[in-house]
Each structure stands twice: as C-alpha cells, then as structure tokens.
C-alpha positions in Angstrom: 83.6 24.4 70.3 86.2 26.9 69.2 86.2 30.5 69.7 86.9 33.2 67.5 88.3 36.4 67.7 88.0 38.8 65.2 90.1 42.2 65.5 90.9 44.8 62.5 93.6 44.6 60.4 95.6 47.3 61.4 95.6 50.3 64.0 97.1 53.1 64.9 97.1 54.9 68.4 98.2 57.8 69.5 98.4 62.0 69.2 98.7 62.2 65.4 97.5 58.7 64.4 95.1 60.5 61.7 98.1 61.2 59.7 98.6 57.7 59.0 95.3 58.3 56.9 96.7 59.3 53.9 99.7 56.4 53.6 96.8 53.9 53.9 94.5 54.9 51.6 97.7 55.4 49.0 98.8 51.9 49.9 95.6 50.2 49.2 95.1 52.6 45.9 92.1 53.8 47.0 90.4 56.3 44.6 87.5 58.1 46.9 86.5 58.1 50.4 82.9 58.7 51.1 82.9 60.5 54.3 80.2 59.7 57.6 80.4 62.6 60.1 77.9 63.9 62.3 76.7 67.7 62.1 78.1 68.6 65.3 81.5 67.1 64.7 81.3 69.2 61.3 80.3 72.4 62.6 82.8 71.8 65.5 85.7 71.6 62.9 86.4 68.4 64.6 85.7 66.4 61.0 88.2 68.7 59.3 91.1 67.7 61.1 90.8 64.4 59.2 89.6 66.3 55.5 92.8 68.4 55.6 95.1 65.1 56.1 93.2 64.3 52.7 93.6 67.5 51.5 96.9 68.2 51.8 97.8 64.7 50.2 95.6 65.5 47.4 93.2 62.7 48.6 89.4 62.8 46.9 86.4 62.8 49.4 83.0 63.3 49.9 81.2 64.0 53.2 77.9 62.7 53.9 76.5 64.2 57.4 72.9 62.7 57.4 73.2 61.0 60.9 71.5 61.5 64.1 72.9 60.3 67.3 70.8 57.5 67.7 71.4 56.4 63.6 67.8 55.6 62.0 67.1 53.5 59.2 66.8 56.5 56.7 70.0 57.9 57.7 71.6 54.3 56.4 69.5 54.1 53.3 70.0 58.1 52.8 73.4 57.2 53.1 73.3 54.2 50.9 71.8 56.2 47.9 74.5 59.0 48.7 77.3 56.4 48.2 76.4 54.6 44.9 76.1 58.3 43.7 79.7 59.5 44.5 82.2 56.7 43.1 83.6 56.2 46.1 85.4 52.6 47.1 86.3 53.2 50.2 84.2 54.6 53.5 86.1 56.8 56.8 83.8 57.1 59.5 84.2 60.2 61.9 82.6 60.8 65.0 81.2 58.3 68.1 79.3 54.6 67.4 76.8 57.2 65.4 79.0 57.8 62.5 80.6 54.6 62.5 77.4 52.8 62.6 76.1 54.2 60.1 79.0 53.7 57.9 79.1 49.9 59.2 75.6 49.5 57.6 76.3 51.6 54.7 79.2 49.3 53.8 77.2 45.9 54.0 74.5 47.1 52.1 76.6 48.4 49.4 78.2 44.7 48.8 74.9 42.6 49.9 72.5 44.9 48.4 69.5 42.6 49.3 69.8 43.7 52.7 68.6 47.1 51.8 66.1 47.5 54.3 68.2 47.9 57.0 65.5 45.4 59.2 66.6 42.4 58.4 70.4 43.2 59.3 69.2 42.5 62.8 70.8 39.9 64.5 73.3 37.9 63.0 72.6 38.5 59.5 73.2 35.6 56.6 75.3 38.6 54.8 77.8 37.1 52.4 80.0 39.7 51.2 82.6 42.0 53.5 81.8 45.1 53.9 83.1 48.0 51.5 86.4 49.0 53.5 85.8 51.4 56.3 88.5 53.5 58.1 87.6 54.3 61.2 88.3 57.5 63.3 86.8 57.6 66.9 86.3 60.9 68.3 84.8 59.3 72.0 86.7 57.3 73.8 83.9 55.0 74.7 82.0 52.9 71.6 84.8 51.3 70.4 83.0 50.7 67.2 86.4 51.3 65.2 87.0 47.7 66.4 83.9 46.0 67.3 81.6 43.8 64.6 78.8 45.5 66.2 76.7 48.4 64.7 73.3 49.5 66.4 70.1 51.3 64.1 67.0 52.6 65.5 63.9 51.3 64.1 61.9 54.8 64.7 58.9 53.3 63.1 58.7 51.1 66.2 61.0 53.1 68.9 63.6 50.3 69.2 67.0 49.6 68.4 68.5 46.6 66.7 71.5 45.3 67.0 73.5 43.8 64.5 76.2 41.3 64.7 78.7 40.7 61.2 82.0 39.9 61.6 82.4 41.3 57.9 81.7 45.0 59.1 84.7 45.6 60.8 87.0 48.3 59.6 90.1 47.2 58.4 91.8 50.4 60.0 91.6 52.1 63.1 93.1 55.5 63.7 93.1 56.0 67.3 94.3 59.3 68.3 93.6 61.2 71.5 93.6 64.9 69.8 90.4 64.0 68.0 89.1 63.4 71.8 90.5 66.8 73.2 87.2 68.5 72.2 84.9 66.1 73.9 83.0 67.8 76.5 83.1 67.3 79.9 79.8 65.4 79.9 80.2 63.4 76.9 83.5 62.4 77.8 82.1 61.4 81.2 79.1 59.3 79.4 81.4 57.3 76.7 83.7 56.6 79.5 80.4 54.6 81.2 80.1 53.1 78.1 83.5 52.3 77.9 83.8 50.6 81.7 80.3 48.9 81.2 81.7 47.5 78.1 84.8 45.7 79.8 82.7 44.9 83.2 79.7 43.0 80.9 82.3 41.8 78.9 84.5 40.1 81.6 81.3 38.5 83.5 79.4 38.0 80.1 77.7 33.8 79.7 80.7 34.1 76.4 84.1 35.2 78.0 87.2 33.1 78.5 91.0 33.8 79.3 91.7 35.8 76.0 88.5 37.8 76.4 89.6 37.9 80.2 93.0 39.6 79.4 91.5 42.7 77.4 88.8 43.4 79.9 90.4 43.4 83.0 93.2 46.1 81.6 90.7 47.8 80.0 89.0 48.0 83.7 92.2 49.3 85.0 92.9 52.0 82.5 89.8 53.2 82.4 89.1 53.4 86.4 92.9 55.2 86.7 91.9 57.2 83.4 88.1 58.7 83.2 88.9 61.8 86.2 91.3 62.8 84.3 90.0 62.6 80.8 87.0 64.4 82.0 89.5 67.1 83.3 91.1 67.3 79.7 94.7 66.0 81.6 96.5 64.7 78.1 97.7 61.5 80.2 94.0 60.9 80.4 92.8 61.4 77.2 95.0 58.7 75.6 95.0 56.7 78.5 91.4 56.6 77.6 91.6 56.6 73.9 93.4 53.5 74.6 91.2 51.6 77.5 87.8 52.1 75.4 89.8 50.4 72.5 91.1 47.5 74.5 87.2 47.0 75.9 86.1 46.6 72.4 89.1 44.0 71.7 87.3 41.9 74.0 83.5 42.4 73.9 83.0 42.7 70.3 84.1 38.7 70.4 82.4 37.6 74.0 79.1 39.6 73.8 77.7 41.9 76.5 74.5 41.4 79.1 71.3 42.9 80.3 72.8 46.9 81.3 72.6 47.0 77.4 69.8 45.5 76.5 68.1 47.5 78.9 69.9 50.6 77.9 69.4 50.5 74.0 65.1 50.8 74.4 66.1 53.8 76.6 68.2 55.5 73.3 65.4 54.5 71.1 62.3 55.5 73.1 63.6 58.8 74.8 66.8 59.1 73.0 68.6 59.0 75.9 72.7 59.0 75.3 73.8 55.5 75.6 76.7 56.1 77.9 74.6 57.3 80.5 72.0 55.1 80.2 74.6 52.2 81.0 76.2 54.1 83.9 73.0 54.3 85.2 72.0 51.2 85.0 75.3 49.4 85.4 75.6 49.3 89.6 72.3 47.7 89.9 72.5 45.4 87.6 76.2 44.3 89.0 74.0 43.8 92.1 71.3 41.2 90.2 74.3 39.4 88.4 76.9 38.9 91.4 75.6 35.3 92.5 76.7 34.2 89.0 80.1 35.5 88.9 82.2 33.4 90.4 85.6 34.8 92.0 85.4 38.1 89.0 84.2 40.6 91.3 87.7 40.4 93.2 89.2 41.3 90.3 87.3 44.0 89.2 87.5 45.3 92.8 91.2 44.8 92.8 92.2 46.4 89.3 90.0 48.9 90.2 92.2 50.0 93.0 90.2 48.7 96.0 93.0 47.3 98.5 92.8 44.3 100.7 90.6 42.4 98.5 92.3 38.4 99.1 91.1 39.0 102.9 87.4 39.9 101.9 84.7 37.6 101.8 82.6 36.7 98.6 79.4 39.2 99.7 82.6 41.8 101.1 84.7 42.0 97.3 81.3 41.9 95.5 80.3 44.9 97.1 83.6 46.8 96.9 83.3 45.9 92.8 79.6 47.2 92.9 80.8 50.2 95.4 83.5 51.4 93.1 82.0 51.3 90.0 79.4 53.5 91.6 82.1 56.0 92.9 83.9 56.1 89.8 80.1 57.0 87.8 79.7 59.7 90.9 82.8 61.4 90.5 82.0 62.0 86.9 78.9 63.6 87.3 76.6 60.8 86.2 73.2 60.7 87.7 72.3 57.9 90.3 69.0 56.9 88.9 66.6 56.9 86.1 63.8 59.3 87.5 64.2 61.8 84.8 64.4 59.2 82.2 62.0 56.5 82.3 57.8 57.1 82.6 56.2 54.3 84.4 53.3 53.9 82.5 56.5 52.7 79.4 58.4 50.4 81.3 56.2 47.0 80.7 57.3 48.5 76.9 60.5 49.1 78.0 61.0 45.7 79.7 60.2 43.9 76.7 62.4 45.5 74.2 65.0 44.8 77.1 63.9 41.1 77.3 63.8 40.8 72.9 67.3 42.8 72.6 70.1 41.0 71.0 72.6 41.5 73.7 70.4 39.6 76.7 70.9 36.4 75.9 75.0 36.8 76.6 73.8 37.7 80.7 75.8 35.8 83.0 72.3 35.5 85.2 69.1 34.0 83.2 66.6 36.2 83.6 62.8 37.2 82.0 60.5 39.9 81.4 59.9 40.2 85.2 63.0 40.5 86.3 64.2 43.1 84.0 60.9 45.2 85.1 61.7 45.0 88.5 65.3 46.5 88.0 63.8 49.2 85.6 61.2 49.7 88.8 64.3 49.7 91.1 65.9 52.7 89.1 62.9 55.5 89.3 
C-alpha cells in the first residue's frame, strides 16, 4: 500500500513572515480575502497586525469573527452565509485550530455546497472539490492546523466534536511567524505546547507512522521539549523555536493520524469546553503508560531526544518510564494540572467513554482498545 503525504504548498517561518502576505495574495491575483479571527484575537489587536499588511498594500478584506473556541456548527454555516455575501475568493484564517477550523470548513462548503450541514463532513468526507484557498496565520504554537488536513466542529446539539479528515482543506500557504505568538499568555502558550508534544508523541507511536512520519516527529519532540520553558517565559529563542516544533508535529501527524489522548480529549472540549491543550497534557502520561507494551524500541527515543541521558543501558520497562517520566516533568514545569478532578463528573464518563470509543482519531491507537478500557483511564485521572 502506498502512503501519502500531503503538506501545503508553500510556507513561510519566521519574525515577520506575515509580510509575505501581501506578495502572495498579488501573485495569485487574488481580489478579496474574507477574514476568520476570533474576538479575543480582535480585541487584543493581535488580528490587526495581519489587516495592516493588507492595508498598507491596498489589499481588500473582510473580517468575519463569529467563532468560539471550541467552533460549532453555526459558527461554520454563519460563516458560510457571511462568505457568499462578501465576494471574496480567497479565505486568511487568524488565530489557534479555532479560526482555522472554521475557515477549513468554510472553504469546503463553499466549493461542495451539498455538504452544507456541516454533519456529514465528519469523517473522511466524499468531498470533491478543493477547498476555496485559505492562508493560514497561526497565532499558537500548538494546532498546527495551518498544515494539517484536519479541522474539528462541535456538534452542540449533541455535546460532541467531529473530526474531519480532507486532504483538500489544506491551506495552500502558511505564514509562520513567532511575533504573532509573542502575546500568547503564559497559560495558553503552556496548553498549545501540550497539544503540540502530544501531537508528535501520538504521532510517532500512532498504528499509521513510518520512517518519513518518524523524521518529523522525533524533531518536533526535541524542539519542543528544549523549547516550551522558554516560550512560556516569552525568551524570543523560544517562541520560534516553538513556532517551528508545533509546525513540524503537524508535518507528520496530519498524514499518520493520532491515538486515544485525543479521542478522549475532544468529548472533554465539547462537553465541558475544556481547552484542548490541556485536556491532552492531562491525559497524555497515562495513556503513554496503557500504550508502552505496543511500542516497540520508540520510547528510547522519545526519552533520548527528550534529553534523558544513558538511555542504550536501560532496560525496556527502565526507558519506557524515563519517556513517560519526562513528558510528565516537562507538563509540570509548565504549570499543567496532574489530573482531571476538576474536569470530568463521574456520573458523565460512561458518556464520555463512548464519545472517546466513537471519535475518529481511536482507531489510529497503537494499543486496541474498547469502551472499558478507555473508562478505566478516564476513572484513573479523577
């Protein structure tokens, strides 16, 4: 069987990337941009660092901030109505996976308008037309939706998230610049860095990953392990060094798939609207634990790229643990809480396991597991 990698078409990275903006949009003879930036990231004057690249080279725009944190269904078909109204041809998303999910589903719907409902993009959608042409400006360093075919909805009706899967949704440019980060705070940075490690950890051990796959997650481990202190600290080294990591994660697991830490993390978003970064970190040492036994020789590596020394003289149970051990070190030192006490009710998680078991990103688990299972780690964590 072959395997396929899908990356976008072009990206910048770096302080000042965003000024490449304007060059792009004039290459391709864009006409409008429609706009997707969250409330916060307006009010913050965050999205305006990007409006007066297209206002100072005379670019048209429209900015359209209906979109929660956890992006519901009537913020994409809000959205949808808002675009065919403007003239736009061409979408920048600004913000975390929020904005740029959002604009992800936007832009499929647009060209494969009998998608509409949003539902039944769930999955590995039948869509036949690529998405309208997204730009993509991340302001975490931790989704790495500017280069993932991945978007994630909430189904409010039902307190659920789906997860979508279209290798036509993938923004064809990436502006990647650390000064959109600088504002982050402490907290958030320390969450979508979570996000960011759990991303290259699931990815590498993930039933789908092989030696390209391999490459981009174990440097993104490394970067981001050597990175996240100092990003949460504000250092400029590790800003971009993050900027950077979180981008190379998403090289990798956008092709390979993930595992149960986010298929049990996504019904946490949807049901409590708990911040996916967190969730994972959470979540992530334990399930490490469940998984080792089917991991082969990885855990040395993770344990070694994560700066733990000596590993070629451990034994299996000794690096496994020093992976597990770090990870857990690395969440502690950035303030992320140890369990899910003041998350998860008990009386949800036969709800919660479920939505865990259902959720598009299980099946890619390197360990089989069921319904049981998964409750018994959600029992493990409060």
């Amino acid at each position: 069987m072959a395997n396929r990698f899908v990356l976008n078409e072009t990206s910048y990275h770096g302080a000042g990337a965003i000024q490449e903006i304007a060059a792009e949009a004039k290459g391709r003879k864009f006409q409008k941009a429609f706009v997707c930036s969250d409330p916060d990231l307006i009010k913050f004057g965050v999205t305006k660092k990007v409006l007066d690249v297209l206002d100072k080279n005379g670019l048209i725009y429209e900015v359209y901030s209906n979109i929660k944190p956890n992006p519901t269904i009537e913020n994409v078909q809000t959205g949808v109505e808002a675009f065919k109204n403007s003239n736009a041809d061409y979408l920048i998303a600004i913000g975390g996976g929020s904005s740029m999910d959002t604009a992800k589903a936007i832009g499929i719907i647009i060209n494969n308008p009998k998608f509409a409902d949003v539902v039944s993009l769930e999955g590995v959608a039948p869509t036949t037309e690529k998405s309208v042409p997204i730009f993509a400006v991340p302001t975490t360093a931790g989704t790495a939706a500017e280069v993932t075919i991945n978007y994630v909805i909430t189904d409010a009706a039902n307190n659920r998230k789906m997860v979508c899967v279209d290798p036509k949704d993938i923004p064809v440019v990436a502006f990647v610049d650390p000064d959109m980060m600088s504002s982050m705070p402490k907290g958030l940075t320390a969450a979508t860095g979570m996000d960011a490690l759990t991303h290259a950890i699931e990815g590498y051990i993930t039933a789908g990953a092989w030696e390209l796959s391999d490459m981009f997650h174990l440097k993104a481990i490394e970067i981001i392990a050597r990175s996240l202190r100092g990003a949460v600290d504000n250092t400029p080294e590790g800003r971009e060094d993050m900027a950077l990591g979180q981008y190379v994660a998403g090289m990798g697991f956008s092709n390979v798939g993930l595992g149960i830490v986010h298929s049990m993390a996504h019904p946490l978003g949807a049901l409590y609207d708990t911040p996916h970064g967190v969730a994972n970190a959470i979540i992530l040492p334990t399930v490490m634990e469940y998984n080792a036994q089917a991991t082969g020789e990885k855990y040395r590596e993770i344990a070694r790229v994560m700066g733990v020394e000596g590993v070629d003289s451990m034994s299996q149970e000794e690096y496994r643990k020093a992976a597990i051990d770090a990870v857990k070190k690395l969440s502690q030192d950035v303030g992320i809480p140890a369990d899910l006490k003041e998350i998860v009710k008990k009386e949800d998680i036969p709800f919660l396991a479920q939505s865990a078991y259902d959720d598009a990103c299980r099946p890619g688990n390197p360990r089989e597991t069921s319904v049981e299972d998964i409750t018994r780690l959600y029992e493990s964590l409060i």
